[in-house]
N, C-alpha and C positions, 0 to 999 in steps of 0.2 A: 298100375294105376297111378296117374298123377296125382299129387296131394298140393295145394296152396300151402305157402311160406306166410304163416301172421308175422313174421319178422320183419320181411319185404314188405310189407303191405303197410300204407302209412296209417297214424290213429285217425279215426274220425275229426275233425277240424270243430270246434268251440264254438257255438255261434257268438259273434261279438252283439250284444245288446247294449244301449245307453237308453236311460232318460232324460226326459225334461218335464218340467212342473206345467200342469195343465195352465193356461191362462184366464178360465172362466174359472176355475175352482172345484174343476171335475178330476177325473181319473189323470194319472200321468200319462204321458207318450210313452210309450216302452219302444223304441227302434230298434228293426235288425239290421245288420248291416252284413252283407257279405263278404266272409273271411280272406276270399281268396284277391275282388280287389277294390276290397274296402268301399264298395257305394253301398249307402242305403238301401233295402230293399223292401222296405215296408215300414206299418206304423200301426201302434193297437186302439189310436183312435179312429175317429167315424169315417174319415174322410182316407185314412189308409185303408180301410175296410173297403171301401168302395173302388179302392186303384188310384185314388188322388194323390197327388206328394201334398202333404202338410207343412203347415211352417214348421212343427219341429223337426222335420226330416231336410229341409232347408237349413235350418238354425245349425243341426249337427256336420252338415254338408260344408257349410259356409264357415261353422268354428276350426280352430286348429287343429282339434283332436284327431282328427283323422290322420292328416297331415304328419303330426306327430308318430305316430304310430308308422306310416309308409318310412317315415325318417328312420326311423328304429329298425324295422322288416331290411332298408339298404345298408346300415351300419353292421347286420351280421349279418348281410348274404359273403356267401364267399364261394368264389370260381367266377368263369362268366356268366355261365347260365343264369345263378340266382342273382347276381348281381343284373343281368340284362332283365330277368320278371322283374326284381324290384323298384330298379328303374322305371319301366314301364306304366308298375300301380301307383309308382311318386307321380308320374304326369300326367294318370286319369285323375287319380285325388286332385292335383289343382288344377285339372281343367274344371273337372264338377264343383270345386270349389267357388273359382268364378263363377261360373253360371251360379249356380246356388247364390251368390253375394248379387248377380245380377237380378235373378229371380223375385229375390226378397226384395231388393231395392222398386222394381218395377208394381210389388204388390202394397209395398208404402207409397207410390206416386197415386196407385190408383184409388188409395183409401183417402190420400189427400183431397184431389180431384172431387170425391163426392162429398167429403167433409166441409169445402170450401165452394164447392160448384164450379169449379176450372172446365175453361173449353180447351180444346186443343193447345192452342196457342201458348196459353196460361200454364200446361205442361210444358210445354215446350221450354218455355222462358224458367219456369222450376228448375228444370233440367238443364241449359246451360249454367243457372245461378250457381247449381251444388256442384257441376262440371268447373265451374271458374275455382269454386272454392278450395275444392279436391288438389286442384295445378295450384290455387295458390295466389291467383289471380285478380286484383281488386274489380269492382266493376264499371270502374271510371276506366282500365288501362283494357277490358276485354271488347272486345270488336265491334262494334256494333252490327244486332242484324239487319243483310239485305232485305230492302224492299226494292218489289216490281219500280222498275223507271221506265216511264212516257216519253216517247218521244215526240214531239209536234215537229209535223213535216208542212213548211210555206207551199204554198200552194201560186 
């Protein structure tokens, strides 16, 4: 009869959890985040409950900590294998990172937007403003936007 090696066999993996402080003054976020690579996968508030991503599981997505952490996981891989996963979960963490930083950015426009009653346009113009800002760009030296041109044709 074959018998299983618990020696071979690796330990159950930790769940990594962080929080963050509620922002109405209710319960904290408790977030799990998946050991193996590092995304969030839920949230013990209402809106994790239901399958939504929460701004805190954005918050955590878009901070370093994750980051940190894939840092650390490539500092002791050793051979190529773990060094080629580590790698790997380095470039999902900052893909989801971006997104996440985009996320959160697009969900401040849109609270803008109804805070101030912006039309389209009015985003838009938002949006290159913080765009110039970010380059560095004053807004005498950025481009001016195209408008539609008429042409009049003689007759």
């Amino acid at each position: 009869m074959l018998q299983e090696s618990t020696a071979t066999r690796p330990a159950p993996a930790v769940p990594l959890v962080f929080r963050r402080p509620s922002r109405t003054g209710g319960p904290d976020h408790t977030i799990s985040v998946d050991v193996a690579d590092l995304t969030p996968t839920g949230c013990s508030c209402a809106a994790g409950q239901r399958g939504l991503v929460c701004w805190a599981s954005l918050d955590l997505a878009a901070s370093t900590q994750l980051r940190d952490l894939a840092i650390a996981r490539w500092e002791a891989a050793h051979g190529v294998a773990e060094l080629t996963s580590a790698a790997a979960v380095y470039g999902k963490v900052i893909k989801n990172r971006l997104r996440a930083i985009a996320e959160l950015e697009r969900r401040q426009q849109r609270i803008e937007a109804q805070r101030f009653g912006l039309t389209d346009l009015g985003r838009d113009m938002v949006a290159r403003i913080r765009a110039w800002d970010w380059l560095g760009i004053t807004p005498s030296a950025a481009p001016e936007p195209t408008a539609p041109v008429s042409v009049a044709v003689a007759a």
